[in-house]
C-alpha positions in Angstrom: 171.4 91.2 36.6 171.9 90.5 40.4 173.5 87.4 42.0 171.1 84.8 44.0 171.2 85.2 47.8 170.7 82.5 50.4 167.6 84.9 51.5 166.1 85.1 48.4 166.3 81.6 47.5 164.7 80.9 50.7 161.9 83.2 50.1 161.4 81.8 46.6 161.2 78.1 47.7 158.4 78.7 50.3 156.0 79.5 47.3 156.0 75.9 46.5 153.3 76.2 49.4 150.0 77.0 49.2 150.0 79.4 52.4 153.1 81.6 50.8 151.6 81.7 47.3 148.4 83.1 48.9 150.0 85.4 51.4 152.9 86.7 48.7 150.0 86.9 46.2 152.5 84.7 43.9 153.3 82.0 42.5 156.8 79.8 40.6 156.8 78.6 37.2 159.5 76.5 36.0 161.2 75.2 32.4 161.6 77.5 29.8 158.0 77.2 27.9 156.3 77.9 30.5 158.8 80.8 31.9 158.7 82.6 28.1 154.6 82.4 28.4 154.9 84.1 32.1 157.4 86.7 30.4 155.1 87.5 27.7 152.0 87.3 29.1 152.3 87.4 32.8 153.4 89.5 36.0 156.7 88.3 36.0 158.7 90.1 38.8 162.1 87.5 39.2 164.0 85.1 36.9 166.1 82.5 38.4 168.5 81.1 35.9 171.9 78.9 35.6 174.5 80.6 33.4 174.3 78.5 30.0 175.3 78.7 25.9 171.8 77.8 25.2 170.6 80.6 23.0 166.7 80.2 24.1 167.7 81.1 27.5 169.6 83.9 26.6 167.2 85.3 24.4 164.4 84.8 27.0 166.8 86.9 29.6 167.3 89.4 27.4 163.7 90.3 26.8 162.9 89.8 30.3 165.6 92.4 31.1 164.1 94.6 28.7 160.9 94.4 30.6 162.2 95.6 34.2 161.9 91.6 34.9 164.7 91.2 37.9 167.6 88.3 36.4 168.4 86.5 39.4 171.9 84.4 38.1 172.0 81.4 40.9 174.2 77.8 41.0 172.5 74.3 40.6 172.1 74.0 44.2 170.0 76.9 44.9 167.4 76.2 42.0 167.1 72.9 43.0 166.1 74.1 46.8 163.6 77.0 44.4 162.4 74.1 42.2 159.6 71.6 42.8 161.1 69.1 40.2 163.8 66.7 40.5 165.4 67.9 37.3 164.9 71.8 36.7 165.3 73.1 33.3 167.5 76.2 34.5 164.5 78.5 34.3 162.3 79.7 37.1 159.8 82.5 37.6 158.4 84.3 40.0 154.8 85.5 39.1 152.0 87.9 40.7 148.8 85.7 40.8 146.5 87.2 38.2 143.6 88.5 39.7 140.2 87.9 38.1 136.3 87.7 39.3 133.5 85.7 38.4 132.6 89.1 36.2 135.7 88.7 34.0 134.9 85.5 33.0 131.1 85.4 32.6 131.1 88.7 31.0 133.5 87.5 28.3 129.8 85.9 26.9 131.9 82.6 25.7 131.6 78.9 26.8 133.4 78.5 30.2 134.5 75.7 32.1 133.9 75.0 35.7 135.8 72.2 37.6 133.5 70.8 40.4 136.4 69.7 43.1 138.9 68.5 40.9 141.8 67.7 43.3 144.7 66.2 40.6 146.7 68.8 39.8 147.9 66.9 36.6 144.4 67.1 35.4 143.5 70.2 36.1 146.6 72.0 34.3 145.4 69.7 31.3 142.3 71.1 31.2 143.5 74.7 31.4 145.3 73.5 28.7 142.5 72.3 26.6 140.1 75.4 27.7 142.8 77.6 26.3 143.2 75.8 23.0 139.1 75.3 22.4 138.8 78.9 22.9 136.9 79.1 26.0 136.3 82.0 28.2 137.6 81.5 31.3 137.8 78.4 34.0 135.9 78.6 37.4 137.4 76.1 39.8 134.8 75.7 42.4 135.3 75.2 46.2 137.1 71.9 47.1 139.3 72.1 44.1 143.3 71.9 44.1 144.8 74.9 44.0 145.6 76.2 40.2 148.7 77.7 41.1 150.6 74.5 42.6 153.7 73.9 41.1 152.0 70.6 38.9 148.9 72.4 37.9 151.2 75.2 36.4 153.5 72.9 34.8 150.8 71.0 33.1 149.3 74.0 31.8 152.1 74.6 29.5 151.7 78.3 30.1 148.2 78.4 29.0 147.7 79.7 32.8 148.4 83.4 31.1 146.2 83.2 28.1 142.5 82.4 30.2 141.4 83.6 33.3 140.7 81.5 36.3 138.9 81.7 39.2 139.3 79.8 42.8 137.3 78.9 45.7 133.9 80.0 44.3 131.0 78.6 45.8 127.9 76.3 44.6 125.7 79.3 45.0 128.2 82.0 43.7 128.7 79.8 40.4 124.9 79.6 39.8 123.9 83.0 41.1 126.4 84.5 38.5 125.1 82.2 35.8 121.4 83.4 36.4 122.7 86.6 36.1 124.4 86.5 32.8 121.7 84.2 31.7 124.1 81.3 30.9 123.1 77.6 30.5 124.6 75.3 32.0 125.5 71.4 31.2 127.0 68.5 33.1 128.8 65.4 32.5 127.0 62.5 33.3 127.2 58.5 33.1 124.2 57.9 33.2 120.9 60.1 32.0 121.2 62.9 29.8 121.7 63.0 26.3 124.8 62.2 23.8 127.3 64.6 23.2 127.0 64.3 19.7 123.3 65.3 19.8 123.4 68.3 22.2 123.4 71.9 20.6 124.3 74.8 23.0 124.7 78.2 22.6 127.5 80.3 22.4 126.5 81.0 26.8 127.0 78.1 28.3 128.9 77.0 31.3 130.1 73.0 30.7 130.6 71.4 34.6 133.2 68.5 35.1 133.7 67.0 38.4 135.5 65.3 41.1 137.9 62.3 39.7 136.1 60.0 42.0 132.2 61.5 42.6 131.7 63.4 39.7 129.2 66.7 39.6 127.9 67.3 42.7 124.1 66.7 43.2 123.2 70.5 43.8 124.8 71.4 40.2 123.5 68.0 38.4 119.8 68.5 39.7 120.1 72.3 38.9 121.7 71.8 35.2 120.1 72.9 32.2 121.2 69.9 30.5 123.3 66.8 30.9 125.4 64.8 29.0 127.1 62.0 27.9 129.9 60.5 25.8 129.2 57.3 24.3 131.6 55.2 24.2 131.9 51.9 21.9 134.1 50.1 24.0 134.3 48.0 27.2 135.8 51.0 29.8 133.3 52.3 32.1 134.7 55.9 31.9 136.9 58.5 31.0 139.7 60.0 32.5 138.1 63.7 33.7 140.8 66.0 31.7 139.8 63.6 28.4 136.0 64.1 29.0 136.3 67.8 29.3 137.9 68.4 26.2 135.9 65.9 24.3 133.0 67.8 25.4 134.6 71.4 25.1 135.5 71.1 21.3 132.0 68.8 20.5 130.0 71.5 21.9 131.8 74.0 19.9 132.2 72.3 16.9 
């Protein structure tokens, strides 16, 4: 256990920005879920903490510790300047950015998702979220999405950010070259066309596209789509919230 320097806080705080996560190749994760996901399952290298009695805590330390993890023991006011929150939990990690390719996922021979430009961060931790619990392979966010690793997106994963692979910045082309290749199918949301969720059977390759909060699936992947579908819905709202579409669709198409 080592005491929090002024230096190291300052390095640690500049990975709330996208530049720093990318050229550090890491990333924060804050509260204490998510930080005992990133200890278990992740490349954890640092824990920032607050000296408290809550046994959780403690325990968490002491397996980080176990682990080579470095316990970092800092005051209020540094993890406030480290944290991206107004009220830290008294928990922050520092984490390697898992590195995957578009071979990982597609190769995994499951159902994957792929986020066409989905720029709230909110919603795309959610859907990591849901990915993770339906089972799914592995999430491709494609070009012109919000960065997976922003503080937000990592917090709204709940720590299913360590349990499925995900890929950034991947290209129109990229995405359907590699599907070709692993002879996926693939299937888009859609208001209008296409046929009801409830009726569409899939196989166990298929690659389900959501898009942009405001556009939706791009015209290249929604002319290019196997299928394309749609969610009834019996009341008077014109759509869905993206995050509550995917997973609708993720677990229909499973079931």
């Amino acid at each position: 256990m080592i005491k929090t320097t002024k230096a190291a806080v300052k390095t640690a705080a500049f990975l709330k920005q996208k530049k720093y996560r990318q050229e550090r190749q890491e990333f924060l994760v804050e509260g204490i879920r998510a930080v005992e996901e990133a200890v278990e399952y992740g490349n954890t290298k640092t824990i920032f903490f607050v000296p408290t009695d809550d046994e959780r805590v403690n325990a968490l330390l002491k397996k980080a510790e176990k682990k080579g993890i470095v316990i970092s023991e800092a005051y209020e006011g540094y993890m406030a300047q480290i944290a991206d929150t107004s009220s830290p939990q008294g928990v922050i990690a520092v984490c390697g950015l898992p590195k995957y390719n578009l071979d990982d996922i597609f190769g995994t021979g499951k159902m994957i998702l792929v986020l066409d430009r989905v720029q709230d961060p909110g919603n795309f931790g959610t859907m990591l979220r849901t990915a993770d619990a339906a089972g799914i392979g592995g999430v491709v966010a494609l070009s012109g999405s919000v960065d997976a690793f922003s503080s937000k997106a990592v917090r709204s994963s709940m720590g299913s950010l360590f349990h499925i692979p995900v890929v950034e910045n991947i290209t129109e082309a990229e995405f359907l070259e590699s599907s070709m290749h692993y002879h996926y199918e693939t299937v888009t949301t859609a208001l209008i066309g296409g046929e009801s969720i409830y009726d569409t059977k899939v196989n166990k390759k298929t690659a389900v596209i959501v898009g942009n909060e405001a556009n939706g699936v791009s015209s290249v992947l929604f002319k290019s789509a196997n299928k394309r579908v749609y969610i009834p819905m019996k009341g008077r709202a014109e759509s869905l919230n993206v995050a509550v579409a995917a997973a609708i669709v993720l677990f229909e198409l499973n079931r």
